[in-house]
N, C-alpha and C positions, 0 to 999 in steps of 0.2 A: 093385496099381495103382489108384489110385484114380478110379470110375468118374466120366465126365461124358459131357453130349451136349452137343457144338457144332452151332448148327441154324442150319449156314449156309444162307444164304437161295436153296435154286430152284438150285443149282448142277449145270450139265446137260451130262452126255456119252450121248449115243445111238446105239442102236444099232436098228435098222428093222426090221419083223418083217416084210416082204413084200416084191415086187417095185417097188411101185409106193413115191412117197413118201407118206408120212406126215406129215397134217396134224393140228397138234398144238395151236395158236393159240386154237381155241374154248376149250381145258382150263387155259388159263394163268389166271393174275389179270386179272380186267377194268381193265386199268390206265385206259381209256379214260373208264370212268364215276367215276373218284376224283380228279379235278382239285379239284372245289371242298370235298372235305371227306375225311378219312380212314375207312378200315375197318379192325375191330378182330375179329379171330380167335381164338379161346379157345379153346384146343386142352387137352384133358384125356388124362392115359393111363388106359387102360382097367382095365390090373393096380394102380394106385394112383389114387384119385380125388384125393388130396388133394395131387398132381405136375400143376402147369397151366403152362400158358405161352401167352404170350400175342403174337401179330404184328402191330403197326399197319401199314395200307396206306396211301401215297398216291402222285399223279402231280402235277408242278411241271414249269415251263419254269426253264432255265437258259439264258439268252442264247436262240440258235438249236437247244437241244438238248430234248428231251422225255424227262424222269426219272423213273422206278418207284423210290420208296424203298418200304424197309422195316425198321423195327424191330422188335426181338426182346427181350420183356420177360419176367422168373421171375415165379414164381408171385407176388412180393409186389410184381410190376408194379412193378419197376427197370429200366432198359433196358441188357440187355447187348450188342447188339450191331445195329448199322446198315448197312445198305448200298444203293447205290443203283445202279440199271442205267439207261444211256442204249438208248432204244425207237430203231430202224432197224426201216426196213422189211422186210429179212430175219429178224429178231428181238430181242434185246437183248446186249450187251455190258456186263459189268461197268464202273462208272465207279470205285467206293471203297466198302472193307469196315472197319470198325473192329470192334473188342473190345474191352469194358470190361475193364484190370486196375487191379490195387489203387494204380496212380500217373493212374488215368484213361483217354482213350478211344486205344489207341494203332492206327494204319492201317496195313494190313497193304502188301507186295510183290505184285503179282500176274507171275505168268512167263504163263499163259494168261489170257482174259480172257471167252470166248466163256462166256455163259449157258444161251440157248436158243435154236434155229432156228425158226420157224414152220413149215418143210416141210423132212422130213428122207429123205435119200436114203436106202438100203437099206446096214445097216450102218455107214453115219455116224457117227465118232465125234465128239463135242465133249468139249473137256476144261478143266479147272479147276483151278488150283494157286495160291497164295500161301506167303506166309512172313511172320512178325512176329517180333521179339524178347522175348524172355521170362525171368523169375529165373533158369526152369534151361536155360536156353540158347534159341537160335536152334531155332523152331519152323515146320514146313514139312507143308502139307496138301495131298492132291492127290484131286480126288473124279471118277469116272469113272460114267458112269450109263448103263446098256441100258433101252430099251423092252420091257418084259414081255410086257404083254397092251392090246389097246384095247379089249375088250370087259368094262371093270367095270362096276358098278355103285355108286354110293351114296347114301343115302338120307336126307334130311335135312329136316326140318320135314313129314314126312311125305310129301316129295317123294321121285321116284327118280330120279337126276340118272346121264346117260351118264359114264364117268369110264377111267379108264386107268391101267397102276401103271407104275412103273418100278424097277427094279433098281440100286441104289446102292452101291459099294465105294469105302471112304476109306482113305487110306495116313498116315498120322500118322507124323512123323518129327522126333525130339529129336534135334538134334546141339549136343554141349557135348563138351569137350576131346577135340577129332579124333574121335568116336565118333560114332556114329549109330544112335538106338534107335526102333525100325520097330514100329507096333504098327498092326493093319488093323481093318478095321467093316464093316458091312453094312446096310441096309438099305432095304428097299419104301418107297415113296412113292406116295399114290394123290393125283391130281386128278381133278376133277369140272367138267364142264362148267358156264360160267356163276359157278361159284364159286373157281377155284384150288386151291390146296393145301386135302386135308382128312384128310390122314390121313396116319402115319409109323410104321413100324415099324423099329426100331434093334434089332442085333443086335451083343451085346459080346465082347469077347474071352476073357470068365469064362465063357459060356457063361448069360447072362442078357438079358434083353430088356426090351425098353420097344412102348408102340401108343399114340402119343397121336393123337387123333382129334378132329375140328372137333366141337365139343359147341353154340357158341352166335355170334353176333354181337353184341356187346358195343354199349349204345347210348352216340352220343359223349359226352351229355350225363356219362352213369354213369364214361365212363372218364375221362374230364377233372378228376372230381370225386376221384377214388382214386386215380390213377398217380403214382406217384413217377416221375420223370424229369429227365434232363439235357436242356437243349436241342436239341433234334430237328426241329422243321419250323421 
């Protein structure tokens, strides 16, 4: 089977490591300081330097509503895939996902929608599913996330930034002539306080893995200049 990573964006089911709830709000993307301009994340994996990929951040009003997009660029900074969460005061809800395939950017089905909670009860699950259409059939993803640990750490421009990981299982499901072909994933996701997402470790069903980890902040000027892109903001 041929290996890929879909790096759906931030999609959050938890689970609480204590009695009390769990406030998790400082660890997310500073959506609040990205209105007037984007942030660009450059994430490298550690077992291959020459595998990067890259997240553009930003926040927009729609009518009455307040928007975290984000797109998700390969290494040769093409954009494959966008999405955008409407911000509530309890936390965020999916609004629309797309994926780039080879007829263009096609938007996925969502059955759940919930993202992320800001304060999460004890054992809390939120959960995450879509479906799109695809050459080899009708494609259905379902991603479930526990809270690991709140006490990480990571370390970045020489800072050492408080951080938190979470525990991530995806269920991948082909169905094409009545069948349906189940293949599952795993893994770690770490944020850091102040900064968001900074780290990911995927774990494959070959028994192979991936750790791409926040290396840089991309200046707008530099990526403006390089990105290939479809129309995005």
């Amino acid at each position: 089977m041929k290996k890929t990573i879909l790096f759906l964006f931030v999609i959050i089911s938890l689970v609480a490591c204590g009695k009390k709830e769990a406030s998790i709000k400082k660890y997310y993307f500073p959506y609040a300081e990205l209105v007037e301009s984007s942030k660009i994340y450059q994430f490298v994996n550690k077992k291959d330097s020459t595998d990067v990929v890259y997240w553009e951040v930003w926040t927009n009003a729609q009518g009455s509503d307040t928007v975290f997009n984000t797109g998700i660029y390969n290494k040769n900074r093409e954009l494959r895939e966008v999405f955008k969460e409407q911000v509530l005061s309890t936390g965020t809800d999916v609004m629309e996902f797309s994926i780039k395939a080879d007829s263009g950017f096609v938007k996925t089905n969502f059955k759940q929608k919930e993202v992320i909670r800001w304060n999460l009860k004890p054992k809390q699950v939120l959960f995450f599913s879509f479906s799109y259409p695809s050459e080899k059939g009708e494609q259905e993803i379902v991603k479930e996330r526990t809270l690991e640990s709140m006490k990480e750490e990571f370390v970045f421009d020489g800072k050492t930034y408080p951080a938190i990981r979470f525990k991530d299982f995806f269920l991948f499901n082909e169905m094409k002539d009545n069948r349906t072909i189940t293949t599952e994933q795993y893994r770690n996701s770490f944020y850091a306080a102040g900064l968001g997402l900074v780290g990911f470790e995927t774990f494959y069903p070959d028994g192979s893995s991936s750790y791409f980890e926040l290396k840089r902040f991309i200046p707008q000027k530099e990526w403006e200049s390089t990105v290939s892109r479809d129309t995005l903001h």
